[in-house]
C-alpha positions as CSV (number, residue, x, y, z in Angstrom):
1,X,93.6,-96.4,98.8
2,X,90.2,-94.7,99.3
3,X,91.2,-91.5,97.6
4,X,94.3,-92.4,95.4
5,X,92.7,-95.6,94.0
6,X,89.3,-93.4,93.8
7,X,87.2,-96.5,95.1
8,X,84.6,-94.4,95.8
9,X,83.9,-93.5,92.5
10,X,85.2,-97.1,91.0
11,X,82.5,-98.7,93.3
12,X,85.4,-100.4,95.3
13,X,84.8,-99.0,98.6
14,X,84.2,-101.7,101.6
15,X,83.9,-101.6,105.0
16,X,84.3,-105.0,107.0
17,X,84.0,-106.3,103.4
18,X,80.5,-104.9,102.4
19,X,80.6,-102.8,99.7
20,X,79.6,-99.1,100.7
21,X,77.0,-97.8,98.4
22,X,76.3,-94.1,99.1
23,X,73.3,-93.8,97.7
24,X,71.6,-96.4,99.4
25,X,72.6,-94.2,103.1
26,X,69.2,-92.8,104.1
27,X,70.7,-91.8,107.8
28,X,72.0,-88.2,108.2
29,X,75.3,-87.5,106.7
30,X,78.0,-84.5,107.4
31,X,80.4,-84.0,104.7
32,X,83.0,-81.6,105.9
33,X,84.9,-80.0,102.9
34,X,87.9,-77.2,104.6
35,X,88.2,-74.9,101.9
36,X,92.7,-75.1,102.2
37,X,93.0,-79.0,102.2
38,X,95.8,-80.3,100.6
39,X,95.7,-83.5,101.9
40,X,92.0,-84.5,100.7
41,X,91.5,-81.6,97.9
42,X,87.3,-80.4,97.6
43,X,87.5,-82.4,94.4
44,X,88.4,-85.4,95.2
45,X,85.8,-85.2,99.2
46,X,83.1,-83.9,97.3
47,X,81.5,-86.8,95.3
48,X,80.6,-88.6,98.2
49,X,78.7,-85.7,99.9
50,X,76.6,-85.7,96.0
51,X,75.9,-89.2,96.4
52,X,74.7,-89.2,100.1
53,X,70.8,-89.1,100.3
54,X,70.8,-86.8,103.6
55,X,73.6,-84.8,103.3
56,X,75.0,-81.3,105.3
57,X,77.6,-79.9,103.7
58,X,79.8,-77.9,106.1
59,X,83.0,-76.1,104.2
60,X,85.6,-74.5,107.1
61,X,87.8,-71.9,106.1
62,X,90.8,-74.1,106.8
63,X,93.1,-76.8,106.1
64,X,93.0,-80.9,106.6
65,X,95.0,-80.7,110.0
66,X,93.9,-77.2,110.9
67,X,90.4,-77.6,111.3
68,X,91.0,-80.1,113.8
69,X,93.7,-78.5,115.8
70,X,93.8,-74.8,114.3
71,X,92.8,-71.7,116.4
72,X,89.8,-71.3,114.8
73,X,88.6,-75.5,114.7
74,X,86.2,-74.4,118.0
75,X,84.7,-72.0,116.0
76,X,84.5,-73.3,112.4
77,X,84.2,-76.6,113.0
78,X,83.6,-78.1,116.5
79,X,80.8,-76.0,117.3
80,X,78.3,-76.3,114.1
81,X,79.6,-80.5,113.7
82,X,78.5,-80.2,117.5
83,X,74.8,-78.4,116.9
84,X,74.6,-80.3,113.5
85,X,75.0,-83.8,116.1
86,X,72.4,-82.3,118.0
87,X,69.7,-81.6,115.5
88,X,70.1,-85.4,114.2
89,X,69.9,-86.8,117.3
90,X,66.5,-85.1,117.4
């Protein structure tokens, strides 16, 4: 519902029935936006990463499943989400 109902954007979106409220998320944030997703197109992922206060925007050149389980996930995606977890940890 999050995406096909757009409750982001609707102001609709809850978690254990709060009300999430990007804006108001002053902890680091990493939006991760693969360049070939069909699944959760750019357009529809990146509103959320505008609204978010502390945001790193990391953009894979791959697709919804494949940068989790692709060839190249190590390199494009596991490796910076794992130095970006690092720096804001610090």
């Amino acid at each position: 519902r999050w995406t096909g109902e757009n409750m982001l954007a609707r102001g609709d979106w809850q978690v254990a029935g709060k009300t999430v409220q990007p804006a108001h998320i002053a902890h680091p944030s990493l939006v991760v936006l693969p360049t070939h997703d069909h699944i959760v197109p750019t357009g529809c992922a990146a509103p959320l990463g505008d609204t978010l206060l502390q945001r790193n925007i990391l953009r894979p050149n791959l697709g919804h499943v494949g940068m989790i389980v692709g060839k190249s996930a190590p390199t494009q995606l596991w490796q910076p989400m794992l130095e970006w977890i690092h720096q804001a940890d610090t």
